[in-house]
C-alpha positions as CSV (number, residue, x, y, z in Angstrom):
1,X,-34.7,13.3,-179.4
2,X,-33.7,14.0,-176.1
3,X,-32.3,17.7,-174.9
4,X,-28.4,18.0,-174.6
5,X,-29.5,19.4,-171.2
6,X,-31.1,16.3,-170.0
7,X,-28.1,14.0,-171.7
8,X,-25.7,15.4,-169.5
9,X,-27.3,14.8,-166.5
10,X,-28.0,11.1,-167.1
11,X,-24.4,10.8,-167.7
12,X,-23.7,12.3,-164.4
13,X,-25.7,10.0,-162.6
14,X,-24.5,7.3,-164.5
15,X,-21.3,7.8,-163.4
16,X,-21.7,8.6,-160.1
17,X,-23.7,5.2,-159.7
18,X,-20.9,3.7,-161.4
19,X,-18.7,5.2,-158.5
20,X,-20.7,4.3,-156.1
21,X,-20.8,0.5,-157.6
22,X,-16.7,0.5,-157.4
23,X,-16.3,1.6,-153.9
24,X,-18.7,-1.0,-152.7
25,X,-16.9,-3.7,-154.6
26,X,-13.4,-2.5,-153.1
27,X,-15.1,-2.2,-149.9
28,X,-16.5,-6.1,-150.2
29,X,-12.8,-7.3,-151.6
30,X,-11.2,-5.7,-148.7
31,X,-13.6,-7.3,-145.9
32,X,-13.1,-10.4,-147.8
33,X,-9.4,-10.0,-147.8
34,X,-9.6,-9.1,-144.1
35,X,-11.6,-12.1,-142.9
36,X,-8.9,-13.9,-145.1
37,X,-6.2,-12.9,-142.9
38,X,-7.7,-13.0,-139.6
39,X,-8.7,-16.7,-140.6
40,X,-4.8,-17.6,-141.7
41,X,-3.4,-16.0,-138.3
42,X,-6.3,-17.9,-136.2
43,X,-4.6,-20.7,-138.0
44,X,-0.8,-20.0,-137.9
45,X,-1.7,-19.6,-134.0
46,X,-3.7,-22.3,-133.5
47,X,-0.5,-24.1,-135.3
48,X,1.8,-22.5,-132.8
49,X,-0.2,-23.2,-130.0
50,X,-0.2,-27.2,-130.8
51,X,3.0,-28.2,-129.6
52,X,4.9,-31.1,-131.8
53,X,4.5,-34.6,-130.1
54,X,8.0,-36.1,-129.7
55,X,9.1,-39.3,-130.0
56,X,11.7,-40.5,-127.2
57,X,13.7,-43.5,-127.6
58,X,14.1,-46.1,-124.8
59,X,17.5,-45.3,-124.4
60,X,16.2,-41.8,-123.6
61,X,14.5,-42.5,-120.7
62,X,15.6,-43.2,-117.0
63,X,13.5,-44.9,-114.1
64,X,14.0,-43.3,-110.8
65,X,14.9,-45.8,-108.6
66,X,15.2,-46.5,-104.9
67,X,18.8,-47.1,-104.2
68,X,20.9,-47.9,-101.5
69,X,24.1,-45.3,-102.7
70,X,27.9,-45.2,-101.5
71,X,28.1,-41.4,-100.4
72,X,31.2,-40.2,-102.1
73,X,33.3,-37.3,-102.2
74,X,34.9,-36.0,-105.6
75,X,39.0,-36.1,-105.3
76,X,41.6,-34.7,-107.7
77,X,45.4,-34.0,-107.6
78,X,48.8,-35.0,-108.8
79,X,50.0,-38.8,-107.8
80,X,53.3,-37.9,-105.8
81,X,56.2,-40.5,-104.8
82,X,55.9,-41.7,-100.7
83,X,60.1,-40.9,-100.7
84,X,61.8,-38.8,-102.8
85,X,65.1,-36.9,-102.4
86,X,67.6,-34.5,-104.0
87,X,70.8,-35.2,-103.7
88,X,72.8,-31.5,-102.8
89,X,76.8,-30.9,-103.1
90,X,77.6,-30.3,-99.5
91,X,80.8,-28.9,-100.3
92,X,82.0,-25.9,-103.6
93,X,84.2,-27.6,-106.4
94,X,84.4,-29.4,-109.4
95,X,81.9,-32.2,-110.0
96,X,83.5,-35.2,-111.4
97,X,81.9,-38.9,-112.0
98,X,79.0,-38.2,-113.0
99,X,77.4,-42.0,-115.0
100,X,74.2,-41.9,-114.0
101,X,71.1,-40.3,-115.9
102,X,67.4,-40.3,-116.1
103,X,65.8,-43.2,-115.5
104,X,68.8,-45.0,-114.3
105,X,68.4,-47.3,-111.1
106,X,70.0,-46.5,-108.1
107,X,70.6,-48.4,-104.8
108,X,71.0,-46.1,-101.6
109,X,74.5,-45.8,-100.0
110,X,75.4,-45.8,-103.7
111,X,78.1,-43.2,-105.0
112,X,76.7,-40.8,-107.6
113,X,79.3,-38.5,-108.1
114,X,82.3,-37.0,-106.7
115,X,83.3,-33.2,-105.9
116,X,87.3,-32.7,-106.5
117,X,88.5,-33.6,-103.0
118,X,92.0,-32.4,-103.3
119,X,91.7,-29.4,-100.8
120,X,89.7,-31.5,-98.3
121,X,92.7,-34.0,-98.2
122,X,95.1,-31.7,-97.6
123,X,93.1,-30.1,-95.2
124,X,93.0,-33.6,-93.1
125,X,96.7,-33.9,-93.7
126,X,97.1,-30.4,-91.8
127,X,94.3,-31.7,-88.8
128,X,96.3,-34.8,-88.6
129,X,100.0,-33.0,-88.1
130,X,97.9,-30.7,-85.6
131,X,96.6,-33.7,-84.0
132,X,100.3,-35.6,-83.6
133,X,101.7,-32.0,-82.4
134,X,99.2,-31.6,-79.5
135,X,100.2,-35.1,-78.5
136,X,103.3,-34.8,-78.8
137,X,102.9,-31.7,-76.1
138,X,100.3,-33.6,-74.0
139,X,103.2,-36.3,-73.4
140,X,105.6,-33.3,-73.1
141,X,103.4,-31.6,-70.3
142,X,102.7,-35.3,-68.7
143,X,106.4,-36.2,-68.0
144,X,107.1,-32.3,-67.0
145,X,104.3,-33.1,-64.0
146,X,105.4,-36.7,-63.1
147,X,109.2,-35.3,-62.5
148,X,107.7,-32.2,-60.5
149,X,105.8,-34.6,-58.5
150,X,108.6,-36.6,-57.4
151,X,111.1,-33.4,-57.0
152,X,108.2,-31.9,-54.8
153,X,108.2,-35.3,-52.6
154,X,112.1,-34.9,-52.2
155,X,111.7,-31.2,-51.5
156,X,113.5,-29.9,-54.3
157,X,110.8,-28.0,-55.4
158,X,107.2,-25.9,-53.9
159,X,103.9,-27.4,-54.9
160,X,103.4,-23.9,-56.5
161,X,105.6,-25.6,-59.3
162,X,104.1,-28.6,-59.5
163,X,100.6,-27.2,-59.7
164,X,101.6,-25.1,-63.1
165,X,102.8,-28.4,-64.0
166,X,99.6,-29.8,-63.6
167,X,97.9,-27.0,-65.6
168,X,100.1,-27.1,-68.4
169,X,99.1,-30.7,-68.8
170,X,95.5,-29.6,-68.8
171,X,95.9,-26.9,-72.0
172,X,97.9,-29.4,-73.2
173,X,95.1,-32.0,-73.4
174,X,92.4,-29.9,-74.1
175,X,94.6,-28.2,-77.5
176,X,95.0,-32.0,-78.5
177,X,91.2,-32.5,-78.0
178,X,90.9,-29.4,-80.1
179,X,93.3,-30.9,-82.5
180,X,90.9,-33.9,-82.9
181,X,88.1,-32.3,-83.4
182,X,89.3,-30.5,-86.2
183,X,90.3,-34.0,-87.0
184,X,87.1,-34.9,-87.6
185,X,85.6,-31.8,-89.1
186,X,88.3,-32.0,-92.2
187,X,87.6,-35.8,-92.6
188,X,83.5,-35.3,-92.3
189,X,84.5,-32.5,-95.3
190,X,86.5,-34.8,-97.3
191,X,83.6,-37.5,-97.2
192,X,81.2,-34.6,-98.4
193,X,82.9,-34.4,-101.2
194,X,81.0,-38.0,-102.1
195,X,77.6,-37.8,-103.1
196,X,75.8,-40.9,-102.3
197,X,72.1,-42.0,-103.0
198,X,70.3,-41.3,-99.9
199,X,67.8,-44.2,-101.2
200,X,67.1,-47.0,-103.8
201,X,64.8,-45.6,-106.5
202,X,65.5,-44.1,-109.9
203,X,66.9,-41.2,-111.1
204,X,64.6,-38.4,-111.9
205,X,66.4,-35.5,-113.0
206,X,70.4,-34.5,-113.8
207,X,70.8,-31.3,-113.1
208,X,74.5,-30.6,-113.4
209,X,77.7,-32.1,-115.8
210,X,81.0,-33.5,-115.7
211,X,83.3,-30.6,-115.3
212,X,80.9,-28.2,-113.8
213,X,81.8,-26.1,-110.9
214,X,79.1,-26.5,-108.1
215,X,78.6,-24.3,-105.0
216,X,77.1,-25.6,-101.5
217,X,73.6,-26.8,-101.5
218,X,73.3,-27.5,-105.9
219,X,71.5,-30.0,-106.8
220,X,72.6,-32.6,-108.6
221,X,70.6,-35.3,-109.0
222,X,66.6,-36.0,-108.2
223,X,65.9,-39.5,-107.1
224,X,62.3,-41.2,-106.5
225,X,61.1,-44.4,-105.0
226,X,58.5,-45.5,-107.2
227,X,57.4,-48.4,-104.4
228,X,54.7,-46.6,-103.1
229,X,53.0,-42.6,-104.1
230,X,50.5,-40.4,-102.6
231,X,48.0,-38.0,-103.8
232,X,47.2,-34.3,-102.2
233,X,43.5,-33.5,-102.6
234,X,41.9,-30.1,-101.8
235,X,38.2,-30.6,-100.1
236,X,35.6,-28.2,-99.0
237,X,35.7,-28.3,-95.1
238,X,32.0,-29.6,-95.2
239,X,33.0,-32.6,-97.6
240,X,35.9,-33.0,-95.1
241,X,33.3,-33.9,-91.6
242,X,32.7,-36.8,-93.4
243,X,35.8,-38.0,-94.1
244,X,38.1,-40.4,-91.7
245,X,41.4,-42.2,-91.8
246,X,41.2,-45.4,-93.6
247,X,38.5,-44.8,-96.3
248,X,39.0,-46.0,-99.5
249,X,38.8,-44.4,-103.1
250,X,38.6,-45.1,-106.5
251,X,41.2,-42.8,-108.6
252,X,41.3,-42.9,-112.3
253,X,45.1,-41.7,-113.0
254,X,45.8,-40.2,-116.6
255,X,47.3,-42.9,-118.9
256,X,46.5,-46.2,-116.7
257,X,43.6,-48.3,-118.6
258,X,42.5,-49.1,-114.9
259,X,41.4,-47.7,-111.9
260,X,43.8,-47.9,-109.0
261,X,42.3,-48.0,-105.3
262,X,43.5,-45.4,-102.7
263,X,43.2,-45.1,-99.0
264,X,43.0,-41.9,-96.8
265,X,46.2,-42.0,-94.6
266,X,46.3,-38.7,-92.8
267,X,44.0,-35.2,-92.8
268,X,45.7,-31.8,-92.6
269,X,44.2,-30.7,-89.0
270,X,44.2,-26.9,-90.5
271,X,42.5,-25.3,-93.3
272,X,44.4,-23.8,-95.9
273,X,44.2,-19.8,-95.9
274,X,43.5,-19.2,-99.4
275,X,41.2,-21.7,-100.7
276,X,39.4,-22.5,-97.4
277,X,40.3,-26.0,-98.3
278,X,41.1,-29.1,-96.3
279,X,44.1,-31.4,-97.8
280,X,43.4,-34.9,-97.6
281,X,46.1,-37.3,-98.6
282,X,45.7,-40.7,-99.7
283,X,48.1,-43.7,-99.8
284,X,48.1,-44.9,-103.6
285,X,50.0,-48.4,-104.0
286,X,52.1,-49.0,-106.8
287,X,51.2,-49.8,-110.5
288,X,52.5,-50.6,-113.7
289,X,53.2,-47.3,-115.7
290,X,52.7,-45.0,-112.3
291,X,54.5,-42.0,-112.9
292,X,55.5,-39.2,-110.5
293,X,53.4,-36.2,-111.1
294,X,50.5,-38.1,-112.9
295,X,46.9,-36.3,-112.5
296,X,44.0,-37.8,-110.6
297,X,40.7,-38.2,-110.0
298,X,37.9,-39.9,-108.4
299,X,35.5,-40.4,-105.7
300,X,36.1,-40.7,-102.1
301,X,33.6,-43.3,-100.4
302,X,32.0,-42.0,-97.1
303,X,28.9,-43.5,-96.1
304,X,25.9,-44.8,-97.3
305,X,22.0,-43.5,-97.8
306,X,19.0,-45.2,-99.4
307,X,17.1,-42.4,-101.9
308,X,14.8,-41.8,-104.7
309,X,17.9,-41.6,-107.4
310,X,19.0,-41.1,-110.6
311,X,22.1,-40.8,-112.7
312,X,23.7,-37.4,-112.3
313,X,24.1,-36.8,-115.9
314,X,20.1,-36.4,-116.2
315,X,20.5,-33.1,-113.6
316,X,20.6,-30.1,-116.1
317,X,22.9,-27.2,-115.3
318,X,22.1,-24.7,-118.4
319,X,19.4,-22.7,-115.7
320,X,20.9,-20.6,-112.3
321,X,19.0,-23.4,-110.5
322,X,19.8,-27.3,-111.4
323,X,16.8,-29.3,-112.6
324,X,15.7,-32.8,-114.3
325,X,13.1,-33.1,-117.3
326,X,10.6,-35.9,-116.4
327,X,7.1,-37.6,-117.9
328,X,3.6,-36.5,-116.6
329,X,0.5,-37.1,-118.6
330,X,2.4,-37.4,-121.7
331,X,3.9,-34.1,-121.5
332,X,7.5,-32.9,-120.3
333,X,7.7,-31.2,-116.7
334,X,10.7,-29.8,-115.1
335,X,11.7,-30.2,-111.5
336,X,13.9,-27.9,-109.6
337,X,17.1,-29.9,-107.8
338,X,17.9,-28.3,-104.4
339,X,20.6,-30.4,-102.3
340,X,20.1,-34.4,-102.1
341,X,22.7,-37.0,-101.1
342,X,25.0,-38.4,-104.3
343,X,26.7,-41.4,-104.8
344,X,27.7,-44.5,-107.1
345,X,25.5,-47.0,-108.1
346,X,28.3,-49.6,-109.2
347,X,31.0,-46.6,-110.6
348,X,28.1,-44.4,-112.2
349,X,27.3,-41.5,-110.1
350,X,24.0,-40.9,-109.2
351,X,21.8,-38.0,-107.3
352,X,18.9,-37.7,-105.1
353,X,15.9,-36.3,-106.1
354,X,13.7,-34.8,-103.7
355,X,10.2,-34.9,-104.3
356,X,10.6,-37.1,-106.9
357,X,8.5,-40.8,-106.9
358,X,9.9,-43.8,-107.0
359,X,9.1,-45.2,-111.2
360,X,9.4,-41.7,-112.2
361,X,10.4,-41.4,-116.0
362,X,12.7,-39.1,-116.1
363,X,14.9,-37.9,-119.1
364,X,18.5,-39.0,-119.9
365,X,21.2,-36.9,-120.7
366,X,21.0,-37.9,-124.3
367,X,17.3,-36.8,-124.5
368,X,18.7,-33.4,-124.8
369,X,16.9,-30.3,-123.8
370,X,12.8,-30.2,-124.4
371,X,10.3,-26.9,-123.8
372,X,8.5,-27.7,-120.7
373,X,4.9,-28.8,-121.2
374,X,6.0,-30.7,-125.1
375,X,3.8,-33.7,-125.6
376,X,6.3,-36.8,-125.5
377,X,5.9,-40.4,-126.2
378,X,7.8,-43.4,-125.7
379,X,8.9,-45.3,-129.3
380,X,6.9,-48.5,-129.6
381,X,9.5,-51.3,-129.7
């Protein structure tokens, strides 16, 4: 039978190998568990490092091409009518005759609209009975000097007379001159009360009413001649070295299904002092549904150059510095865009590419944005 003593201290040691046994085993499950982990995140890296491959439709995919390209300036502005006018009251009264309206055709010479004339006609009633007075004294004066000219010849008289004679029939004259001008001031007032078209065209806007009251210089009426129009564009100055009299453009103008043709008739000699622009304006013919005021845009042609192109909607503008996305080795690679000639191939715009080689694959604007250095392949087709 063994001692209490010696039972005790077999238990002891039985447990403290027991202990000992445990905090290896945790030890060995939390190595294990370790290696575990370190083996998942060498994995979920390895994962992350292996880029997906993506698959890029044709339609994805530009050639850069060598192209001979129009050199073109971007235009915009309003389409404005060659002749336009407004038709003023020249004289204060009360607007009468008013028929014509918005859209109504007008020839020019043609009478619009009458101010109430019946002060200006009495007015040329009074010039006229001024008029007839001072003639009436001219021919007074006249046979005053003919008598003292033939008194003087008999002696009856000095010449000291008959020179007062003479001057009398001078004021005389020059009040009846007077009197005629006046003449013709009342009369030129009296056909200012007439408003006439000052050309053929249609009638834009109706400012006043029948009844109305109207001081000097009102408008009344707008009229535009929709024959022929014009558009005001805004360049940059270096745009504008390139630019000449007689170039043509292509302007798409809001609302027409077609593109109209334009040609550069004049260019401001002075830059404007806010913008720093240049105003270029171009002679737009007439087309069905042309509107005053319409907005504009297109592209001025203004030269030529043959370049390694493609279309501008492949340059990317989301970075400070413009770029393109292109194929190398099956991967994506981005290019930086500094400068380069653009132009139309046809009516698409296209850029140059510096740097870039003819064949190039380069991706579309539909591609959408891919990390540089993604492994990329064309679909089979």
């Amino acid at each position: 039978m063994t001692p209490p003593r010696a039972r005790s201290t077999w238990i002891k040691w039985l447990l403290l190998a027991l202990l000992v046994v445990g905090i290896g085993l945790g030890l060995v499950r939390a190595l294990d568990k370790r290696k575990t982990q370190a083996a998942e995140a060498r994995t979920a890296a390895e994962a992350m490092q292996k880029a997906p491959v993506y698959t890029l439709a044709a339609s994805d995919v530009v050639i850069a091409q060598s192209l001979e390209l129009t050199q073109t300036v971007g235009i915009s502005g309003s389409v404005a009518a060659l002749q336009k006018a407004s038709v003023k009251a020249r004289t204060a009264g009360e607007i009468q005759g008013l028929s014509k309206r918005e859209g109504d055709e007008v020839k020019a010479g043609e009478v619009l609209a009458r101010i109430d004339s019946t002060e200006a006609q009495a007015r040329v009633r009074q010039a006229a009975q001024q008029a007839e007075s001072a003639q009436a004294q001219v021919s007074i004066a006249r046979r005053t000097m003919d008598n003292n000219q033939a008194l003087v010849r008999q002696g009856f008289i000095s010449a000291t007379a008959l020179e007062t004679s003479t001057n009398n029939l001078s004021a005389a004259e020059a009040n009846h001159r007077a009197a005629l001008a006046a003449l013709d001031i009342a009369q030129k007032a009296l056909a200012d009360t007439t408003l006439r078209s000052p050309l053929s065209g249609q009638v834009s806007a109706r400012l006043v009413q029948n009844g109305e009251r109207v001081g000097i210089d009102t408008r009344v009426f707008d009229v535009v001649d929709l024959s022929a129009f014009e558009m005001e564009a805004a360049i940059s100055p270096a745009d504008a070295v390139t630019v000449r009299v007689g170039q043509t453009a292509v302007l798409r103008v809001e609302g027409l299904p077609e593109p109209v043709p334009a040609t550069v008739s004049r260019i401001n000699p002075s830059v404007q002092a806010g913008s720093r622009s240049v105003l270029v304006y171009l002679r737009v013919p007439a087309a069905p549904g042309m509107r005053q005021g319409l907005f504009a845009q297109g592209h001025l042609a203004t030269g030529s150059v043959k370049a390694v192109a493609v279309p501008a909607s492949a340059v990317r503008n989301d970075k400070p510095q413009p770029y393109i996305q292109f194929m190398r080795e099956g991967s994506v690679v981005y290019l930086t865009v500094s400068g380069g000639a653009t132009g139309l191939r046809g009516s698409e715009p296209m850029r140059e590419i510096a740097g870039l080689a003819e064949g190039t694959q380069v991706l579309g604007a539909q591609a959408g944005l891919i990390r540089e250095g993604t492994a990329v392949k064309l679909a089979t087709p």
